[in-house]
Z-matrix of the N, CA and C atoms (Angstrom, degrees):
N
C 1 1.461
C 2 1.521 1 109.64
N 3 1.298 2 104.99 1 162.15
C 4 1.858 3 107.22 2 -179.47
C 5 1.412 4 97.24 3 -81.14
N 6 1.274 5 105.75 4 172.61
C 7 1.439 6 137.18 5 164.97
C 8 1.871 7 97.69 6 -42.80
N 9 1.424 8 94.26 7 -66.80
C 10 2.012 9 101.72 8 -167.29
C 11 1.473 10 94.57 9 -54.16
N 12 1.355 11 122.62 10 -60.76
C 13 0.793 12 120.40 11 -132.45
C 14 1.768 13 102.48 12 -67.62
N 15 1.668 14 114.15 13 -41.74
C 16 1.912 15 138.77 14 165.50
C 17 2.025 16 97.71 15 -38.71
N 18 1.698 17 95.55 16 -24.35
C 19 1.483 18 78.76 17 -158.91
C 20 1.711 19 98.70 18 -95.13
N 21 1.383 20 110.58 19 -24.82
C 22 1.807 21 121.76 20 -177.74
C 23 1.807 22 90.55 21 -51.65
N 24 1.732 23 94.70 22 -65.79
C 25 1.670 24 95.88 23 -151.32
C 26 1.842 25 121.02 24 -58.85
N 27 1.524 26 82.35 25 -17.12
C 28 2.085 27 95.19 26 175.19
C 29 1.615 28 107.20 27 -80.91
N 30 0.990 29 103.03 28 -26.12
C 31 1.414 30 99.13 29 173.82
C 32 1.473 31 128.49 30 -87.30
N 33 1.605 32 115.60 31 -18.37
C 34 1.418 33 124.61 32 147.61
C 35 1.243 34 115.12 33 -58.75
N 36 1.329 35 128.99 34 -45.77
C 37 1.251 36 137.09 35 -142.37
C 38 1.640 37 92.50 36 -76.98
N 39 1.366 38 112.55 37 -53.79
C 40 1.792 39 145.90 38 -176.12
C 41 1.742 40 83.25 39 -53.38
N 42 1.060 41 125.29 40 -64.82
C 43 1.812 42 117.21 41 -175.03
C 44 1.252 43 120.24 42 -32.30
N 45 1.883 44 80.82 43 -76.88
C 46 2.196 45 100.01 44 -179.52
C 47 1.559 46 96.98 45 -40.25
N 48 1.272 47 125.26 46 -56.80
C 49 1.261 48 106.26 47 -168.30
C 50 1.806 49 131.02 48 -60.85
N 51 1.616 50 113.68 49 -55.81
C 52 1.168 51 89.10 50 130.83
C 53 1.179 52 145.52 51 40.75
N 54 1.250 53 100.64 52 -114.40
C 55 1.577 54 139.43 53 -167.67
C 56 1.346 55 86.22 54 -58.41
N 57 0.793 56 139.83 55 -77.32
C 58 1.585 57 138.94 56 -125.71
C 59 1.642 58 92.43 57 -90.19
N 60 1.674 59 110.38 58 -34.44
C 61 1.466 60 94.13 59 176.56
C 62 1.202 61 117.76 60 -61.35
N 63 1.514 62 129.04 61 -30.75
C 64 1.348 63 147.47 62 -161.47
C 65 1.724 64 106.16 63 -74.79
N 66 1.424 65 114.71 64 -25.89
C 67 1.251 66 127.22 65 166.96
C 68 0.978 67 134.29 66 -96.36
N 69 1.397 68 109.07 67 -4.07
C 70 1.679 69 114.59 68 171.17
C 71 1.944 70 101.12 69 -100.59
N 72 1.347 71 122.42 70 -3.83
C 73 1.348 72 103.14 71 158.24
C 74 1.168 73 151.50 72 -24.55
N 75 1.026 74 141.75 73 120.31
C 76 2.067 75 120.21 74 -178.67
C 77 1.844 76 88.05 75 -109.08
N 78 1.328 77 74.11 76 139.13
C 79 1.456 78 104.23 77 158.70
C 80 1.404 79 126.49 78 -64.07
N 81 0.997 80 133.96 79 93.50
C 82 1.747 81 109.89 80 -168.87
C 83 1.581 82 116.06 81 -68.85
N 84 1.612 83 108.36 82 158.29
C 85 1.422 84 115.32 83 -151.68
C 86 1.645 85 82.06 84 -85.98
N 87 1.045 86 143.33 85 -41.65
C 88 1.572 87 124.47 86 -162.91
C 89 1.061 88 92.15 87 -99.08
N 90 1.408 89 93.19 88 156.76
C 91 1.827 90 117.40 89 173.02
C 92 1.212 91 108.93 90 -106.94
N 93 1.652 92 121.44 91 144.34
C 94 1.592 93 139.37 92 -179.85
C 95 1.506 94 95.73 93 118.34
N 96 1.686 95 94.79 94 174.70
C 97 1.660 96 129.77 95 -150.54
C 98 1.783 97 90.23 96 -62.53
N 99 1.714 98 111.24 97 -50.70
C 100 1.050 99 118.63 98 -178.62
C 101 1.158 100 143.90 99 -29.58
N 102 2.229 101 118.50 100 -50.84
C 103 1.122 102 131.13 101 163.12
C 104 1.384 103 111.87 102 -53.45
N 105 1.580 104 124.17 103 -25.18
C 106 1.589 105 102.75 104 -168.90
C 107 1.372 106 109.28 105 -99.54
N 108 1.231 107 125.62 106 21.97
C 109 1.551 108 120.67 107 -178.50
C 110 1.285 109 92.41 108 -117.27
C-alpha cells in the first residue's frame, strides 16, 4: 500500500475506535459535581 493510502486506513481504523469508545459510556445515575469525580 502507499504511504496515503497506510495513512487513510489508520485513520479510519483510529475513528471506529473512537466511536465505539464514545458509545460504550455510562451515563451516571446521579446528578451533581459529585458523580463525576
Amino acid at each position: 500500500m502507499g504511504e496515503n493510502r497506510l495513512e487513510a486506513f489508520s485513520d479510519g481504523v483510529l475513528a471506529i475506535i473512537i466511536t465505539i469508545m464514545v458509545l460504550e459510556l455510562k451515563i451516571p445515575e446521579e446528578q451533581g459535581i459529585e458523580s463525576l469525580l
